[in-house]
C-alpha beads as a LAMMPS data file, in Angstrom:
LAMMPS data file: protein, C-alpha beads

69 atoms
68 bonds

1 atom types
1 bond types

-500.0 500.0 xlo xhi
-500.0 500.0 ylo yhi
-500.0 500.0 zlo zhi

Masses

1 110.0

Atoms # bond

1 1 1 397.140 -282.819 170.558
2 1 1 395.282 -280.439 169.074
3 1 1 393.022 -279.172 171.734
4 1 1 396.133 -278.548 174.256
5 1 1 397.249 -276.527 171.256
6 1 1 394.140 -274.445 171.322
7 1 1 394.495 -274.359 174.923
8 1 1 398.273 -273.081 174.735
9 1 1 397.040 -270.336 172.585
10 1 1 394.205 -269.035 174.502
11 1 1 396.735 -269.183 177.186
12 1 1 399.346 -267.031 175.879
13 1 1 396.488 -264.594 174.373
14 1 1 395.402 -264.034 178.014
15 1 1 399.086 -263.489 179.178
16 1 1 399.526 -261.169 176.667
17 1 1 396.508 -259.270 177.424
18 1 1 397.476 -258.871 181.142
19 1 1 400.848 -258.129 180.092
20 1 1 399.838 -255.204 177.389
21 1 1 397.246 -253.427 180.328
22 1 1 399.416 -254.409 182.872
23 1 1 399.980 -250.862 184.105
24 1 1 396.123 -250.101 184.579
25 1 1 395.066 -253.460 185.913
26 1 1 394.266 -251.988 190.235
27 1 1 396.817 -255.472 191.024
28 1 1 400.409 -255.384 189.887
29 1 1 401.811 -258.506 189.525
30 1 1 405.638 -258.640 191.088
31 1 1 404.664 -255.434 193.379
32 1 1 402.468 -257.084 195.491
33 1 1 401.931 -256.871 199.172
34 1 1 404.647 -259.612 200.803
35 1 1 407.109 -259.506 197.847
36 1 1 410.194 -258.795 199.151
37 1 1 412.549 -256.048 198.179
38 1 1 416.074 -255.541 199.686
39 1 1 417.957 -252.175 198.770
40 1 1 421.329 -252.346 199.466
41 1 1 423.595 -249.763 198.361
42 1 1 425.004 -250.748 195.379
43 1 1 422.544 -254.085 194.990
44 1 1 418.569 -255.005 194.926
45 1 1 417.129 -258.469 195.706
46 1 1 413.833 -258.975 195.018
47 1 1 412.026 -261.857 195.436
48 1 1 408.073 -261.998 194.703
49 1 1 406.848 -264.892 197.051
50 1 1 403.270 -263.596 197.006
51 1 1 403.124 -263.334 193.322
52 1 1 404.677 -266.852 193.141
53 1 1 402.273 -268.134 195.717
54 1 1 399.099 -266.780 193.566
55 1 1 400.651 -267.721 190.455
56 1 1 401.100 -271.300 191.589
57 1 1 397.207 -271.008 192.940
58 1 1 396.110 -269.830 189.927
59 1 1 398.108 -272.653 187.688
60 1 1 396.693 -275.634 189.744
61 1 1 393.052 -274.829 189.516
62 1 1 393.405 -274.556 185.858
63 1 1 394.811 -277.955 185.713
64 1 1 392.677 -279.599 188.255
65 1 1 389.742 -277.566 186.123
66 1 1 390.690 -279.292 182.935
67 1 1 391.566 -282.391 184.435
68 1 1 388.429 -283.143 185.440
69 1 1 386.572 -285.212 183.177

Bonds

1 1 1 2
2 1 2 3
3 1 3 4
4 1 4 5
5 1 5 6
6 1 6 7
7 1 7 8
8 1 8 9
9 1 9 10
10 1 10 11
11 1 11 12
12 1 12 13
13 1 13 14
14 1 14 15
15 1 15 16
16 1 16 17
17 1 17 18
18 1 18 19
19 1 19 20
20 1 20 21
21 1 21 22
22 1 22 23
23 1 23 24
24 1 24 25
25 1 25 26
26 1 26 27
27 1 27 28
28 1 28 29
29 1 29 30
30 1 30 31
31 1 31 32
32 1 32 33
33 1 33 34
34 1 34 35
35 1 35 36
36 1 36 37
37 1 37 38
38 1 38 39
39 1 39 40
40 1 40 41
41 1 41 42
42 1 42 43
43 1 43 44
44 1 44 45
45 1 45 46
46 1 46 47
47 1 47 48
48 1 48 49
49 1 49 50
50 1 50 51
51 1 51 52
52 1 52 53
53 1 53 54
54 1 54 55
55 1 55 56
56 1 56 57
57 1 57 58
58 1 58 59
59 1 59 60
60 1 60 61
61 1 61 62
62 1 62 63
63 1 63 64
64 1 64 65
65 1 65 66
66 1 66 67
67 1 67 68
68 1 68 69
């Protein structure tokens, strides 16, 4: 229990980092190339399917990483 609290916390450390120099990281998460953005007149859908796709990429080599044992 203990270590997957350690591991939350370095977790949310990082995510706060990225979320704090967000603006001058060169890749912007949720405005990447394939996210979709529809404009209507009075209305926006936007739906980040790239972001979600590298997010999920990222998520499940950190878990296979630290399943591993």
């Amino acid at each position: 229990m203990g270590r997957l609290l350690i591991y939350a916390g370095i977790f949310l450390i990082v995510i706060g980092v990225i979320f704090t120099l967000g603006e001058r990281l060169p890749i912007r998460f949720g405005r990447l190339p394939g996210d979709i953005v529809l404009r209507g007149k009075h209305t926006t859908f936007y739906f980040p399917i790239v972001t979600c796709l590298l997010l999920s990429l990222v998520l499940t080599l950190i878990t296979w990483l630290f399943s591993r044992r």
